[in-house]
KEDOMAR-775769 format. One record per residue (C-alpha): residue number from 1; residue in one letter; chain; x negated, y, z. Coordinates in Angstrom, 2 decimals. Layout:
N
<atom num="NUM" residuo="A" cadena="A" x="X" y="Y" z="Z"/>
...
// end
This chain:
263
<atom num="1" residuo="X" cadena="A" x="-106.89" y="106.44" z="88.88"/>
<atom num="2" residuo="X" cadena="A" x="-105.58" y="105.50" z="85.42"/>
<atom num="3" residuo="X" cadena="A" x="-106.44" y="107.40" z="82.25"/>
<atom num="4" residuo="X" cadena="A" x="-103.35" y="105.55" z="80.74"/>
<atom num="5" residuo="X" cadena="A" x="-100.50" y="105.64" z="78.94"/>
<atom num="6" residuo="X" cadena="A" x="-97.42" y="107.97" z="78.92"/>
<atom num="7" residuo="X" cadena="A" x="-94.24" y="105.67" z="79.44"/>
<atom num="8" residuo="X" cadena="A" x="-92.72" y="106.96" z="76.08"/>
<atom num="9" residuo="X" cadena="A" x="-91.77" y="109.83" z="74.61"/>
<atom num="10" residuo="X" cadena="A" x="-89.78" y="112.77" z="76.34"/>
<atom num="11" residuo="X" cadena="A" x="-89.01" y="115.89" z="74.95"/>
<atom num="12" residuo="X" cadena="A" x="-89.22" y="119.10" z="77.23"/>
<atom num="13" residuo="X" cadena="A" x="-86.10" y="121.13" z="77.03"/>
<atom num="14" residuo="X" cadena="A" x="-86.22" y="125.21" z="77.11"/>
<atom num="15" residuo="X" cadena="A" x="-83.61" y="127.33" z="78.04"/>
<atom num="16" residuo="X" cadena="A" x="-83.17" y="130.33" z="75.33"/>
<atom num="17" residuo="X" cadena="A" x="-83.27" y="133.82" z="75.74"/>
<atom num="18" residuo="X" cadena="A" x="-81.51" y="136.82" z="74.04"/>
<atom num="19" residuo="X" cadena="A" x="-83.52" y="138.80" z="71.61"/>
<atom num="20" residuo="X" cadena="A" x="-83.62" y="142.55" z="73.01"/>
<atom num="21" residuo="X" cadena="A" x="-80.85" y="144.38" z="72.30"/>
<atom num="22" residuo="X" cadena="A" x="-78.60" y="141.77" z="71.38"/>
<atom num="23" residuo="X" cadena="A" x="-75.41" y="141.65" z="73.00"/>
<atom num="24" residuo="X" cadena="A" x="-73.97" y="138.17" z="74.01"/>
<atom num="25" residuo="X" cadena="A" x="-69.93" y="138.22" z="73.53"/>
<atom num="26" residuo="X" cadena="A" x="-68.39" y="137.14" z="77.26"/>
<atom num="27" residuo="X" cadena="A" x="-65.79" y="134.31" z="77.12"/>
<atom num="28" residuo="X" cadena="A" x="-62.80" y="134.99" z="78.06"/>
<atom num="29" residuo="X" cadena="A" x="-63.16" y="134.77" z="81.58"/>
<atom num="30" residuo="X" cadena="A" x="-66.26" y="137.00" z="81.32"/>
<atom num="31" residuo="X" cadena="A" x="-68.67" y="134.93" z="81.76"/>
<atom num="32" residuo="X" cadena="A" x="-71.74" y="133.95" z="80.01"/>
<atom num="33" residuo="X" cadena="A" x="-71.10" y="131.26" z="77.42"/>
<atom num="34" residuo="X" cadena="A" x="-73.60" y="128.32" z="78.42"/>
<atom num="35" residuo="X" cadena="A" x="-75.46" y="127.05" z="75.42"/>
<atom num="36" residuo="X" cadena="A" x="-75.05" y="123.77" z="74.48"/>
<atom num="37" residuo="X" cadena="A" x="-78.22" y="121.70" z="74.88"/>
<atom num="38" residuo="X" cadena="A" x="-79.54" y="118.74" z="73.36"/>
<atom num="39" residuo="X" cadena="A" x="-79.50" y="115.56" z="75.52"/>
<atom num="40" residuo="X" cadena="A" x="-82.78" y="114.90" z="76.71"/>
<atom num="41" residuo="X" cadena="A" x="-84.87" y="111.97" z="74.34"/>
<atom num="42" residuo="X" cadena="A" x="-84.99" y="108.35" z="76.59"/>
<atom num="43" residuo="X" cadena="A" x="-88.12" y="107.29" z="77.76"/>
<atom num="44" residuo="X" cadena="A" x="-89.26" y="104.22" z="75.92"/>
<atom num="45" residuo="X" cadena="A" x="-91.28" y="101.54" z="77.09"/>
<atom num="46" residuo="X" cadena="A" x="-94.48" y="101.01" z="75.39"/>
<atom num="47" residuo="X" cadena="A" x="-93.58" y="97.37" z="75.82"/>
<atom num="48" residuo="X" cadena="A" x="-90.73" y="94.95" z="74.50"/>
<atom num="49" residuo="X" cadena="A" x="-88.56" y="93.29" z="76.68"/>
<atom num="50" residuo="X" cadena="A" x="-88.57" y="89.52" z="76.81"/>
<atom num="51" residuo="X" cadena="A" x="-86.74" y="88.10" z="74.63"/>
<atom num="52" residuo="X" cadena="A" x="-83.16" y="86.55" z="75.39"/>
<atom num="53" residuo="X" cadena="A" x="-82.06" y="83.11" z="74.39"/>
<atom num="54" residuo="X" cadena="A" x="-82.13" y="79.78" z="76.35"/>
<atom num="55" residuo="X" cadena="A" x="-85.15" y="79.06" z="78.74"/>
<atom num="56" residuo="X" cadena="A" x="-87.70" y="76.27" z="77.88"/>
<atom num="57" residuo="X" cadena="A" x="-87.16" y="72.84" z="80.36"/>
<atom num="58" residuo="X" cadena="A" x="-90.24" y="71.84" z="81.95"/>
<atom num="59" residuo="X" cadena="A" x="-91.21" y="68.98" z="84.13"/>
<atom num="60" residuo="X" cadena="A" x="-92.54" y="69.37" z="87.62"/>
<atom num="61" residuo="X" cadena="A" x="-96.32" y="68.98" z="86.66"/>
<atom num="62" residuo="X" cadena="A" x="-99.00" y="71.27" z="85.65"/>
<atom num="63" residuo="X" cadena="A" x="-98.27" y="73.88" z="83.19"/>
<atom num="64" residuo="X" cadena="A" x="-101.71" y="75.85" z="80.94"/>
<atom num="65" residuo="X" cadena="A" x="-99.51" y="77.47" z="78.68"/>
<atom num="66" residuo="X" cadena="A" x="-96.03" y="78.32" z="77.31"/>
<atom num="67" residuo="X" cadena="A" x="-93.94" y="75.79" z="75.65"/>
<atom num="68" residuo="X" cadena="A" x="-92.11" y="76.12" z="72.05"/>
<atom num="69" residuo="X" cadena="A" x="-92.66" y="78.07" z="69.60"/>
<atom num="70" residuo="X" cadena="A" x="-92.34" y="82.46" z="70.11"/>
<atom num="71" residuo="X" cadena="A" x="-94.31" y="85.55" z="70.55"/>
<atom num="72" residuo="X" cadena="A" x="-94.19" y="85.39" z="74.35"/>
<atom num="73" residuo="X" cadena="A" x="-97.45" y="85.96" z="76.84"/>
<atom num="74" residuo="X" cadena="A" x="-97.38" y="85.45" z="80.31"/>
<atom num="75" residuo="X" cadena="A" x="-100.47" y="87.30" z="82.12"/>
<atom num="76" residuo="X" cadena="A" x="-100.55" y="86.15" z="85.62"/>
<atom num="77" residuo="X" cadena="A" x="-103.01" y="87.91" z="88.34"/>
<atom num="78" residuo="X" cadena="A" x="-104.40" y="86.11" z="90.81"/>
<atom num="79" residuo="X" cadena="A" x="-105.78" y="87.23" z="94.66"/>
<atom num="80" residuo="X" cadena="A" x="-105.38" y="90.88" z="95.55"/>
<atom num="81" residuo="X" cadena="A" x="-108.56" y="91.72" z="97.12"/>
<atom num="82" residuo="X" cadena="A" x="-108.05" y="95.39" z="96.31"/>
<atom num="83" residuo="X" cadena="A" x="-105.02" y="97.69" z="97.49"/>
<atom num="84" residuo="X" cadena="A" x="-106.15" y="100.15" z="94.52"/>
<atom num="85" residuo="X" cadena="A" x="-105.88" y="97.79" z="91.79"/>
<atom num="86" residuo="X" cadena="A" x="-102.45" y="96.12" z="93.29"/>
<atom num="87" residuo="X" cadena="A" x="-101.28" y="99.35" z="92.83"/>
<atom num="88" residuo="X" cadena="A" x="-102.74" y="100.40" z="89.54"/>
<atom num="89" residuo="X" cadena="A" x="-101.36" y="97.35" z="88.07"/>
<atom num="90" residuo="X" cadena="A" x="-97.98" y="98.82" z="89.46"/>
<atom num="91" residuo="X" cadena="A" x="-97.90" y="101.72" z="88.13"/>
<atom num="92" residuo="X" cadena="A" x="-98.58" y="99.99" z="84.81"/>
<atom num="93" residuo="X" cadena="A" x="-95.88" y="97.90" z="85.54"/>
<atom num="94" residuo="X" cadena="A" x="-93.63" y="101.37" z="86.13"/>
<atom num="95" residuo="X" cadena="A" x="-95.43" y="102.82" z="82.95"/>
<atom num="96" residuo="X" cadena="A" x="-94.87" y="100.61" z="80.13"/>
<atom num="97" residuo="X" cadena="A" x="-92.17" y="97.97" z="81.16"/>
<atom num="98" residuo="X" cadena="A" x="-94.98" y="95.45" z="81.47"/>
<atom num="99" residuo="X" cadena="A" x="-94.01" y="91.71" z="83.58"/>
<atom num="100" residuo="X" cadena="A" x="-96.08" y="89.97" z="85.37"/>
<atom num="101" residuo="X" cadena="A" x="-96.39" y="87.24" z="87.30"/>
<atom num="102" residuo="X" cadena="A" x="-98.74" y="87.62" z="90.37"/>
<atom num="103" residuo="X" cadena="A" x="-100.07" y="84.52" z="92.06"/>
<atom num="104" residuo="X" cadena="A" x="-100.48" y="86.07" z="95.89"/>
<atom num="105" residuo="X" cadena="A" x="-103.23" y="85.49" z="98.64"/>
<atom num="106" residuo="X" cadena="A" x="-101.47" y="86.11" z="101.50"/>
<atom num="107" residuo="X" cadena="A" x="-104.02" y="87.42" z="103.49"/>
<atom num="108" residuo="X" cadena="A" x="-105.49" y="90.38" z="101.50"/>
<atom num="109" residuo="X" cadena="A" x="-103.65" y="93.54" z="102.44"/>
<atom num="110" residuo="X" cadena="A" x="-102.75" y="94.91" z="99.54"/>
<atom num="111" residuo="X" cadena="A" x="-99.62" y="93.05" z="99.33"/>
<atom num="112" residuo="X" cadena="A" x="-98.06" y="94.78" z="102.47"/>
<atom num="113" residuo="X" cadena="A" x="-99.96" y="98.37" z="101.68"/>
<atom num="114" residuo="X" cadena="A" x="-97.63" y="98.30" z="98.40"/>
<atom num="115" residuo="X" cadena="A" x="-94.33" y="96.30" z="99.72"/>
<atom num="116" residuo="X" cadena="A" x="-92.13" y="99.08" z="99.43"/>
<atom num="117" residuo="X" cadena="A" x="-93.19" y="99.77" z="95.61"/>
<atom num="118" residuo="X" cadena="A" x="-93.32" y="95.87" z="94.78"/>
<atom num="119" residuo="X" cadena="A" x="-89.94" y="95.60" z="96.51"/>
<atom num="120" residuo="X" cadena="A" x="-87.70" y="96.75" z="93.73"/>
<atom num="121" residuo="X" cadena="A" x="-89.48" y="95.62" z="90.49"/>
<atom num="122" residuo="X" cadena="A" x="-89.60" y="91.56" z="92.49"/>
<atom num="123" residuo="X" cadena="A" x="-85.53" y="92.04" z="92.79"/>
<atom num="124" residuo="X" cadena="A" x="-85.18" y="93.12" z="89.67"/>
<atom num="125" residuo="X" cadena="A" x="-87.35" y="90.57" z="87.58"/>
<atom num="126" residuo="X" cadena="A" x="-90.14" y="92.18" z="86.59"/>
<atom num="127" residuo="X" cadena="A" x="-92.34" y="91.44" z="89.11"/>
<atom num="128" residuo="X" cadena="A" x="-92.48" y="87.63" z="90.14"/>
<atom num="129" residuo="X" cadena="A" x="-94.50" y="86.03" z="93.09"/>
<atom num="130" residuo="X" cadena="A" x="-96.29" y="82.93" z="92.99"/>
<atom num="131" residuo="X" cadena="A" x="-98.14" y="81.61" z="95.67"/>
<atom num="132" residuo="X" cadena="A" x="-101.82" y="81.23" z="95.89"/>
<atom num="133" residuo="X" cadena="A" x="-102.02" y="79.94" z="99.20"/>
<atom num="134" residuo="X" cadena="A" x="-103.16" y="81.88" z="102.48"/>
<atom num="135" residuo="X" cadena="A" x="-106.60" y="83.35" z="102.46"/>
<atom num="136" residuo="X" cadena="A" x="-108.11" y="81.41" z="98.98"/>
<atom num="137" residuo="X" cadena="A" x="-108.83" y="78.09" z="100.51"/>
<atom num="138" residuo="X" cadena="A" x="-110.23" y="74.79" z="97.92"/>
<atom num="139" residuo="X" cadena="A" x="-107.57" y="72.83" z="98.53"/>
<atom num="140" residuo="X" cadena="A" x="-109.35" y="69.78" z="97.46"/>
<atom num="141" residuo="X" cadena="A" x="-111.82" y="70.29" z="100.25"/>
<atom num="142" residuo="X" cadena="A" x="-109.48" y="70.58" z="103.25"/>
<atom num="143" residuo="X" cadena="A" x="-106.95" y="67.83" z="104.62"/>
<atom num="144" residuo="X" cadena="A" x="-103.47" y="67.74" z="103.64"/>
<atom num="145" residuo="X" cadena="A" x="-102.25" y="69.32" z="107.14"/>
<atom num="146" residuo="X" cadena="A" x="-104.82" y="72.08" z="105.92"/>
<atom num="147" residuo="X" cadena="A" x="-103.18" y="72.38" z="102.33"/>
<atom num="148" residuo="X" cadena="A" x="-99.64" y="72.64" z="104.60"/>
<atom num="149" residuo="X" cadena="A" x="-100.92" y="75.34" z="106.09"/>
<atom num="150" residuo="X" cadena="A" x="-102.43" y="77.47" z="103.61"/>
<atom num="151" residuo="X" cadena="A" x="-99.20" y="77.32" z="101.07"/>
<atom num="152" residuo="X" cadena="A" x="-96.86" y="77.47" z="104.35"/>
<atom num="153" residuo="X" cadena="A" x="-98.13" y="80.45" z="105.76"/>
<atom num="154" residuo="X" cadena="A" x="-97.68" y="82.35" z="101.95"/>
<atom num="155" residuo="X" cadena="A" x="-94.02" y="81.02" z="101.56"/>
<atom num="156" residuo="X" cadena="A" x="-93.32" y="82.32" z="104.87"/>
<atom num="157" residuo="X" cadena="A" x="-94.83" y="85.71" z="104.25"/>
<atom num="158" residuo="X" cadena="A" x="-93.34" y="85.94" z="100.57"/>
<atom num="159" residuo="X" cadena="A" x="-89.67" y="85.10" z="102.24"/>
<atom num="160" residuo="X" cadena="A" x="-90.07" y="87.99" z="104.68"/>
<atom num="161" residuo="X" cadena="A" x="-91.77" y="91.04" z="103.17"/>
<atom num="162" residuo="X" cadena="A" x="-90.14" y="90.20" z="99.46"/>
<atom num="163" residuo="X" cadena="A" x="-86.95" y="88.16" z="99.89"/>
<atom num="164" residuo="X" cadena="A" x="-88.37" y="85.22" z="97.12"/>
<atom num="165" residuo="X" cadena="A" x="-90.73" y="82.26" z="98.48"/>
<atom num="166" residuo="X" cadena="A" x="-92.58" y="81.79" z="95.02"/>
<atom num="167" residuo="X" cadena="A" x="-91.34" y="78.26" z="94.68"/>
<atom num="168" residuo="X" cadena="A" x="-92.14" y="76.33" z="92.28"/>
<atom num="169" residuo="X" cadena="A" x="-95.17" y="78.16" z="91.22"/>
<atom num="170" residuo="X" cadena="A" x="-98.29" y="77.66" z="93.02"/>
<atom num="171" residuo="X" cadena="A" x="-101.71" y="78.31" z="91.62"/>
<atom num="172" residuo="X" cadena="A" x="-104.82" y="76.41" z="93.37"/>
<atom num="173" residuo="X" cadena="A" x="-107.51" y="78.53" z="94.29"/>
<atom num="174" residuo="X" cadena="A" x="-110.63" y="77.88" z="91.16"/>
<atom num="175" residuo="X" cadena="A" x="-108.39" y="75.63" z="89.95"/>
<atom num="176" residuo="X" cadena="A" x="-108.85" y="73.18" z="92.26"/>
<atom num="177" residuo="X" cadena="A" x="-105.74" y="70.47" z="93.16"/>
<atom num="178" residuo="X" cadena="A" x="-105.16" y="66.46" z="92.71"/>
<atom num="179" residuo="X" cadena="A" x="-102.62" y="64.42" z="92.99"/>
<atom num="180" residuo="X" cadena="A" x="-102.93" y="64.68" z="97.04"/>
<atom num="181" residuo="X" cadena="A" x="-102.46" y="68.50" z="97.14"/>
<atom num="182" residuo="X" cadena="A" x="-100.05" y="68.49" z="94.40"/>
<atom num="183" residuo="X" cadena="A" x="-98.13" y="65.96" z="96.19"/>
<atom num="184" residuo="X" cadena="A" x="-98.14" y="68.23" z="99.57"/>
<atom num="185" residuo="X" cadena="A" x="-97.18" y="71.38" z="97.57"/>
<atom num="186" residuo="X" cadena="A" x="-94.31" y="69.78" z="95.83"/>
<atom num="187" residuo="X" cadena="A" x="-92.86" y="68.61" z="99.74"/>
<atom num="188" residuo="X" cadena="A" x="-93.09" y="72.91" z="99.94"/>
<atom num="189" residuo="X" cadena="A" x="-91.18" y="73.38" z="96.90"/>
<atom num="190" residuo="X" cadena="A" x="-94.31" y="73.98" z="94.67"/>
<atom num="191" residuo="X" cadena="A" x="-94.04" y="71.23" z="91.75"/>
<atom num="192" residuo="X" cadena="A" x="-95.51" y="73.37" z="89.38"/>
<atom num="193" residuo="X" cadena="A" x="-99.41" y="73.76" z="89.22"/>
<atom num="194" residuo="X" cadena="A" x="-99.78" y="76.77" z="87.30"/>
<atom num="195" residuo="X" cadena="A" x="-103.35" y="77.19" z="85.54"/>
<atom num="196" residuo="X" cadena="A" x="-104.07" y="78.87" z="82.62"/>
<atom num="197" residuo="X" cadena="A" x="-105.18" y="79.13" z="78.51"/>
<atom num="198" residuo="X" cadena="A" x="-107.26" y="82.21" z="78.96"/>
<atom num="199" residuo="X" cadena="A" x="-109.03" y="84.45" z="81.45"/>
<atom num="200" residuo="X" cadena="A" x="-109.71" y="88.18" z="81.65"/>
<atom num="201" residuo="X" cadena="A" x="-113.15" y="86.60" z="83.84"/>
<atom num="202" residuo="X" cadena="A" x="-112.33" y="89.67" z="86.17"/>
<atom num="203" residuo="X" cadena="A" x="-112.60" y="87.55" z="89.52"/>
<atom num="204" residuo="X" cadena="A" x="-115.94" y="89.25" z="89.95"/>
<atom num="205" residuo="X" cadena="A" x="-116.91" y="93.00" z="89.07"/>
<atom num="206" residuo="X" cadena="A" x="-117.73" y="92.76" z="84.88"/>
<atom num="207" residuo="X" cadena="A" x="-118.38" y="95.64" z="82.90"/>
<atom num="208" residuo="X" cadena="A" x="-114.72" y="97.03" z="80.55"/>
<atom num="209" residuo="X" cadena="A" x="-116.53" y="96.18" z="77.62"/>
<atom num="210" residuo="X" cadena="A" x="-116.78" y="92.04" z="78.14"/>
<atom num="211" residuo="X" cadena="A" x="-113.15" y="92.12" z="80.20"/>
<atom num="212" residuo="X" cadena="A" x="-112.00" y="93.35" z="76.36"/>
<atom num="213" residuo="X" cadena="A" x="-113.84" y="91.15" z="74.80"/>
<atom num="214" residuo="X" cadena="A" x="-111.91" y="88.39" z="76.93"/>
<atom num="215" residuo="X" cadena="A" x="-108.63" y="89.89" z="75.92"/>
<atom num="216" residuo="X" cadena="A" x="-109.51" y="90.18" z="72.65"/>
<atom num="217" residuo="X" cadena="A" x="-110.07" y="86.06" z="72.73"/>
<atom num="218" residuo="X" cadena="A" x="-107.46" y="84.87" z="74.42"/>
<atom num="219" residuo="X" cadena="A" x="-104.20" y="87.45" z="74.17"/>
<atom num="220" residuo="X" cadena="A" x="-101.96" y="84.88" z="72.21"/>
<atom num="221" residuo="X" cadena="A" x="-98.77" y="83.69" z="71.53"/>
<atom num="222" residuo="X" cadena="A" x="-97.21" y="81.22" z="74.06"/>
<atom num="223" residuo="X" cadena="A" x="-100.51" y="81.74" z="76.27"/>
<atom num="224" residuo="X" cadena="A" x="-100.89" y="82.03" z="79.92"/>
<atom num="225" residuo="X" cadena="A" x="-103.65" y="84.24" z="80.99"/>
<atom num="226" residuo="X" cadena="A" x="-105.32" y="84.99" z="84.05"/>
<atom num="227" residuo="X" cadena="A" x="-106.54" y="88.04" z="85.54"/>
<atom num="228" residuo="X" cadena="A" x="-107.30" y="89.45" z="89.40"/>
<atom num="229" residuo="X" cadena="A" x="-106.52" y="91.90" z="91.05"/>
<atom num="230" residuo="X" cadena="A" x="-110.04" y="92.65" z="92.28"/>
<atom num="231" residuo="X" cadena="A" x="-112.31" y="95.17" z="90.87"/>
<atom num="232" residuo="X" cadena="A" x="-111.29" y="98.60" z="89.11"/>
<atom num="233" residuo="X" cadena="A" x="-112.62" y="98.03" z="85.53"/>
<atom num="234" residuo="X" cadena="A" x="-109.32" y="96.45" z="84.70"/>
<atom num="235" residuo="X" cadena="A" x="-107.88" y="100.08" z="85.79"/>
<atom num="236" residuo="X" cadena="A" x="-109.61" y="102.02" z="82.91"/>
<atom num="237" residuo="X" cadena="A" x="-107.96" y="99.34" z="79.71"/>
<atom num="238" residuo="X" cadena="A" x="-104.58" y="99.26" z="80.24"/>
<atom num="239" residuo="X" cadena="A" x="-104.13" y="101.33" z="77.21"/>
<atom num="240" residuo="X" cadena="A" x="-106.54" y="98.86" z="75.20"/>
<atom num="241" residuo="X" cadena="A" x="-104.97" y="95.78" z="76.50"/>
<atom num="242" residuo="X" cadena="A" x="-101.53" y="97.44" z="75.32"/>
<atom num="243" residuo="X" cadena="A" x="-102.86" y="98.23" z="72.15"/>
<atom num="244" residuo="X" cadena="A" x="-103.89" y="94.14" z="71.82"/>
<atom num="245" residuo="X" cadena="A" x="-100.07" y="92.97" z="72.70"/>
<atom num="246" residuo="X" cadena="A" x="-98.51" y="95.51" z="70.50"/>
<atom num="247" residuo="X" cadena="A" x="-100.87" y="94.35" z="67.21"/>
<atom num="248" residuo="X" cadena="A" x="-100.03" y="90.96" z="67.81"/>
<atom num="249" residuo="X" cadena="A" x="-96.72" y="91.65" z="68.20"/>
<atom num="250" residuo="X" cadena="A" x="-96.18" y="89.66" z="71.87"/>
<atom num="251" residuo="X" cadena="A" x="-93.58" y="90.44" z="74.78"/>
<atom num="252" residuo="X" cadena="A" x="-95.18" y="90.42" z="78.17"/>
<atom num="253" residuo="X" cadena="A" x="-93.23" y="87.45" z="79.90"/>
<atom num="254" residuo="X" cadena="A" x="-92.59" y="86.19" z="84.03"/>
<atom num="255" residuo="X" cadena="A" x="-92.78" y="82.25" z="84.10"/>
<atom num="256" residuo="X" cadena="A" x="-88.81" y="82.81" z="85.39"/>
<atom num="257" residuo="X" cadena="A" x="-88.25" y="84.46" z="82.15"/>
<atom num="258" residuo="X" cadena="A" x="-89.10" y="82.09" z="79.84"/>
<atom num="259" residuo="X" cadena="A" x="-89.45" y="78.50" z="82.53"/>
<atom num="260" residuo="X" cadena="A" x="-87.15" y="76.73" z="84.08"/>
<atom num="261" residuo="X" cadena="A" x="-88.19" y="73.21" z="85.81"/>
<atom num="262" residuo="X" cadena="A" x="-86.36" y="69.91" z="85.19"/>
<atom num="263" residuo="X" cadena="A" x="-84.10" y="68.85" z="88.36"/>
// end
């Protein structure tokens, strides 16, 4: 599904043959000396790992992009409407060493068809969850037993198939929260609104060309972007969107990378 990206650079080793006629000289137990072989070349990421040093302290309160000063991005993607894209984003995940932070709708399928594959990148940090309630509700158009629900239902579903509840990330479907949904999310353990600086305006089906164009805008330092995991054109770009981070010299981030919320 991807015309992508090789994960680095590997060199094939040969064995070597004996030129005809030539006679190899048996060691002293008669065997066959083995020849000595170059150790195989690491496969590099195409991508830098997040940088170490302290985290940034946030309040609990709505967050659009990353604090302090650094070459940091954090692209976040939303929903999950499509199994093939969950995974595509994956295996670009596996490919390059990118981190992401995906903001889950419970309900969509794609998030159990590709457990077992999310599994081990969530435990080991380069995958994070956030929640993004049950099936894409407005929060600010439902009561607050409603909002319960929706973000309930998610943390419970996080906890079980991926060990991790999402807390204290939650992202409000279009964007929509107040101080009443903010206030029942933070009783849940969400008492971080996350929005955003940028978007890759993939929630619908676009055309490569314009989701490129978005990139091309908003890929920045200290930015949060959004994306979804919807439609295939963001299948076919990876290696363009790549190609953006590496010019402008930024390390793919996970909000628990780089964020830690005030006590």
């Amino acid at each position: 599904m991807l015309a992508l990206l090789a994960a680095g650079t590997a060199v094939a080793l040969t064995g070597c043959a004996t030129a005809e006629g030539e006679t190899v000289e048996a060691g002293s137990a008669g065997e066959i000396p083995t020849p000595r072989l170059p150790a195989p070349t690491p496969v590099q990421p195409l991508l830098p790992p997040p940088p170490g040093g302290p985290k940034s302290i946030i309040p609990p309160k709505p967050i659009t992009a990353l604090p302090g000063q650094g070459l940091t991005m954090a692209l976040t993607v939303d929903d999950g409407v499509s199994p093939e894209v969950v995974g595509a984003y994956v295996k670009w995940a596996k490919d390059t060493g990118a981190r992401f932070t995906f903001f889950v709708t419970g309900y969509y399928e794609s998030w159990t068809i590709h457990r077992n594959e999310l599994r081990p990148l969530v435990d080991s940090g380069q995958i994070q969850l956030g929640n993004h309630t049950w099936d894409h509700a407005a929060l600010t158009k439902i009561s607050s037993t409603e909002v319960a629900d929706q973000l309930g239902r998610t943390k419970t579903f996080l906890r079980n198939n991926f060990g991790v509840d999402g807390t204290p990330f939650y992202r409000p479907p279009f964007g929509y929260h107040n101080a009443a949904v903010d206030k029942v999310a933070a009783d849940l353990g969400y008492t971080v609104p996350t929005m955003w600086y940028g978007s890759l305006s993939d929630s619908g089906l676009i055309t490569e060309e314009y989701l490129l164009e978005c990139a091309d805008k908003y890929f920045a330092a200290q930015s949060i972007i959004i994306g979804h995991a919807n439609f295939p054109p963001v299948t076919h770009c990876y290696g363009q969107l790549v190609d953006i981070i590496r010019a402008r010299n930024l390390s793919l981030v996970t909000l628990n990378d780089v964020l830690q919320v005030q006590a």
